[in-house]
C-alpha positions in Angstrom: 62.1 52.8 71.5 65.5 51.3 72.9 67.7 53.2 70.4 68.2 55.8 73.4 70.0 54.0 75.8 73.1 51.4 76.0 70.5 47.9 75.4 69.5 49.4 71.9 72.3 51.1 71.0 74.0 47.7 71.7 71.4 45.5 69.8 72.0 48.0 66.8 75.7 47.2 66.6 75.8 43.5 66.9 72.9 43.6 64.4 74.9 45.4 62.2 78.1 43.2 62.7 76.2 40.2 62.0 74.5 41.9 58.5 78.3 42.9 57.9 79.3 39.2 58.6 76.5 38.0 56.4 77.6 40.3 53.3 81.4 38.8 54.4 80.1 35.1 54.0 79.2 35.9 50.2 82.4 37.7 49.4 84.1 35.2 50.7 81.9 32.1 49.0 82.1 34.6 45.7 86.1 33.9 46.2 86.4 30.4 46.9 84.2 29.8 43.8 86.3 31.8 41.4 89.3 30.3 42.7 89.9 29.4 39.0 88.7 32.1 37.4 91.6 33.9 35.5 92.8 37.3 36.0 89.7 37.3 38.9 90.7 39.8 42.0 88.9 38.3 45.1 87.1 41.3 47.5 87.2 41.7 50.8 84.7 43.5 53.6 85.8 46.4 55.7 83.0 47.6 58.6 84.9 46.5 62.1 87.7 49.4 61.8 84.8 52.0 60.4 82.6 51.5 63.5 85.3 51.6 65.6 86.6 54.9 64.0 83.2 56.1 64.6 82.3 54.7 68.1 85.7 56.9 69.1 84.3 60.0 67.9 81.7 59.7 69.7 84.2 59.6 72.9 86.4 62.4 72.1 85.5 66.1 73.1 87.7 67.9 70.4 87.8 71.5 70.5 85.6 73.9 68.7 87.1 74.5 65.2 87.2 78.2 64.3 86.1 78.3 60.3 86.4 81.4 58.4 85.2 80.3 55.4 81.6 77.9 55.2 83.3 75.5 52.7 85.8 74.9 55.1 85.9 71.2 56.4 85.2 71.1 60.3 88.0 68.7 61.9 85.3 68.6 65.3 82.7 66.8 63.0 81.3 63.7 65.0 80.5 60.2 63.4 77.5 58.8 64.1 78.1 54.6 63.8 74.4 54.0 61.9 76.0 55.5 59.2 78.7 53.2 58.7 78.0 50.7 56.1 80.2 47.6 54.8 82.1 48.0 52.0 83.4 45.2 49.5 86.8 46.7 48.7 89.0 44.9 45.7 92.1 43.4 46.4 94.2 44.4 43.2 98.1 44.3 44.6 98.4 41.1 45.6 98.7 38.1 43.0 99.3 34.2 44.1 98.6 32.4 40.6 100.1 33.1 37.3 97.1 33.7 35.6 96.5 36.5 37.5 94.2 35.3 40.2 95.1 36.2 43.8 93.0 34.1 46.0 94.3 32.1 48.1 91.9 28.8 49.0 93.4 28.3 52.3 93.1 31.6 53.5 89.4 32.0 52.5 88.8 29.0 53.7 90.0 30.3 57.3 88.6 33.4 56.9 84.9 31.7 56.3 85.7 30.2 59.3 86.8 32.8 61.2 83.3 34.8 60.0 81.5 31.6 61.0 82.8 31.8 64.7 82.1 35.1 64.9 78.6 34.5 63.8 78.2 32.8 66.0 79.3 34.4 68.6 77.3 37.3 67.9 73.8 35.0 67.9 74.8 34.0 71.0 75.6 37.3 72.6 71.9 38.7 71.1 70.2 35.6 72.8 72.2 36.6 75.8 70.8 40.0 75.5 67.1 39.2 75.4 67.3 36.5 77.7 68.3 39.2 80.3 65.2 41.5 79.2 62.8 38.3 79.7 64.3 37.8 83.0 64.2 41.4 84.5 60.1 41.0 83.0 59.4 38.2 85.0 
């Protein structure tokens, strides 16, 4: 119903950040407990630079691509942002302890933070959003 215009289409994204920060929470809490754990590799969450990737394409007009073969990849091909989905990605390169384990308990610990704020943030910016709706109603 509100998926056609800018309320919905609004709505969708901040509901999908905050299911994106929720799945970041866990990867993060997954981290901090295996602090320990030898040879673990902690995971991270990319979504943000994906729907922002996508949200762009949306913007730009590119020219028509002329394709003279069907299995050809078309370079005009538009994103749409509901298919974006967070990704747990491994962190492999990078290695803090000599056991092998690269998480770093001060860095998660800001980084839960940091997810906590923008949380938060989000919540507050959806109340925002319907308590605008109830007040054009009235």
């Amino acid at each position: 119903m509100f998926l056609n215009n800018s309320f919905g289409k609004t709505l969708d994204i901040m509901h999908r950040t905050m299911d994106a920060s929720m799945l970041r929470h866990q990867v993060s809490a997954n981290n901090i407990a295996n602090a320990d754990t030898p040879n673990f590799k902690r995971s991270d969450v990319n979504f943000e630079a994906e729907l922002k990737r996508a949200l762009d394409s949306e913007k730009v007009q590119k020219p028509k691509a002329y394709l003279t073969n069907s299995r050809h990849i078309p370079f005009d091909r538009q994103q749409n942002y509901r298919d974006v989905r967070p990704r747990r990605v491994l962190d492999y390169l990078s290695q803090t302890d000599n056991n092998g384990n690269n998480v770093n308990l001060e860095q998660e610990s800001m980084l839960l933070l940091q997810n906590q704020l923008r949380y938060n943030l989000l919540t507050q910016a959806v109340s925002s959003q319907f308590g605008r709706v109830n007040i054009v109603l009235r």
